[in-house]
Structure formats: structure tokens, C-alpha cells
C-alpha positions in Angstrom: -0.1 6.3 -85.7 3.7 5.9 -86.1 5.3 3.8 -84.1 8.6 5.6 -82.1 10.9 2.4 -81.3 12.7 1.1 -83.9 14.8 -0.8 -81.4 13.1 -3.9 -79.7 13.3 -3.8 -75.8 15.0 -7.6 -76.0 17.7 -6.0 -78.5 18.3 -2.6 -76.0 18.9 -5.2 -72.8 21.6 -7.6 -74.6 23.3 -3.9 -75.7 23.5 -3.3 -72.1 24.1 -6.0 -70.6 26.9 -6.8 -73.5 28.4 -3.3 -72.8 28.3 -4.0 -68.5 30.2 -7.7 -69.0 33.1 -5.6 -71.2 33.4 -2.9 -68.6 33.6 -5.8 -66.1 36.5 -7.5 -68.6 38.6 -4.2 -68.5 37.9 -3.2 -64.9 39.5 -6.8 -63.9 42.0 -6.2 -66.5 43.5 -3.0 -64.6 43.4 -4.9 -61.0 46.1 -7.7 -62.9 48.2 -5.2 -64.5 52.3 -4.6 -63.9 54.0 -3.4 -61.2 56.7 -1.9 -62.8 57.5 0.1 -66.0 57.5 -2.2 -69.2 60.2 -0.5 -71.0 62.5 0.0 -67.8 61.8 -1.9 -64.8 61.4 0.9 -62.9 59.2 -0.1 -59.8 55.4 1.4 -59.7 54.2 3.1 -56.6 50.6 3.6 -56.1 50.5 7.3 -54.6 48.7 10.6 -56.4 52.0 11.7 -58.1 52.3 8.5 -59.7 49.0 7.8 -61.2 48.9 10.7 -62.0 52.4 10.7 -64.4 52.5 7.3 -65.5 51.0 6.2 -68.9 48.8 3.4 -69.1 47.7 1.3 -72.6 45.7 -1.3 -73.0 46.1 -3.0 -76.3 44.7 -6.5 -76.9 43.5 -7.4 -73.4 47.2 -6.5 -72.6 47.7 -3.8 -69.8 51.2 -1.9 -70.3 52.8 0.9 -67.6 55.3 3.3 -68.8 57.3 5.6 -66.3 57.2 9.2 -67.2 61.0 9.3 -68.5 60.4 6.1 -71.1 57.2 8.1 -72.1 59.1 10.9 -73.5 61.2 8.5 -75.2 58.8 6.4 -76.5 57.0 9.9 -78.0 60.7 11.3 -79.4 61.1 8.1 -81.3 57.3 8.3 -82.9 57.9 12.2 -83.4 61.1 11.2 -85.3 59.4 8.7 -87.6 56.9 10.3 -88.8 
């Protein structure tokens, strides 16, 4: 009879329990993050409008906001190089 797991129940639990601590990393890494806009200053309020708008990147444990305006610009200037 053939056996059907090829992956041993010790190696599925340190999977998940390795993929729940990095959730947990970048959950607490979006509670720290700015209050303002990285590019402008511009001052970050938390309603529905604004979540909504504002663009946020996570790049090397590093959480960045960008207001909608400096998004634009940020996109021209990668639109123009390429």
C-alpha cells in the first residue's frame, strides 16, 4: 500500500507555526508605523477616506506611508524611467 504523506506531521507544524510568528512580525510592524507621509510630511488621519487612498509599503521590516498626491509622483517619475 502506498503511503499518501510525503510531509512528516513534525515538519507541517514548524511550517505553521513558522508562517503564524511572521504574520505576528508584520501585524506588529503596521501598529509602529508613521504618522505622516514619508515623502511630504503631510499628517495621516485614520478615517475610511484615508486608509482607503494612502499607499502603504513595507520593504525590509520598514513600514512607509505615502499621501495620495506624492503617490502620483512617485508613479510619474517610475513611468518616466522606464
Amino acid at each position: 500500500m502506498k503511503k499518501l504523506r510525503r510531509i512528516k506531521p513534525g515538519q507541517r507544524k514548524r511550517e505553521r507555526r513558522e508562517a503564524q510568528a511572521e504574520l505576528q512580525k508584520r501585524a506588529a510592524a503596521f501598529l509602529d508605523h508613521a504618522t505622516e507621509c514619508t515623502v511630504c510630511g503631510t499628517e495621516f488621519e485614520r478615517t475610511v477616506e484615508t486608509v482607503k487612498t494612502w499607499q502603504v509599503m513595507v520593504k525590509e521590516d520598514q513600514v512607509r506611508l505615502t499621501c495620495p498626491r506624492c503617490w502620483g509622483l512617485v508613479l510619474e517619475r517610475l513611468e518616466k524611467e522606464q
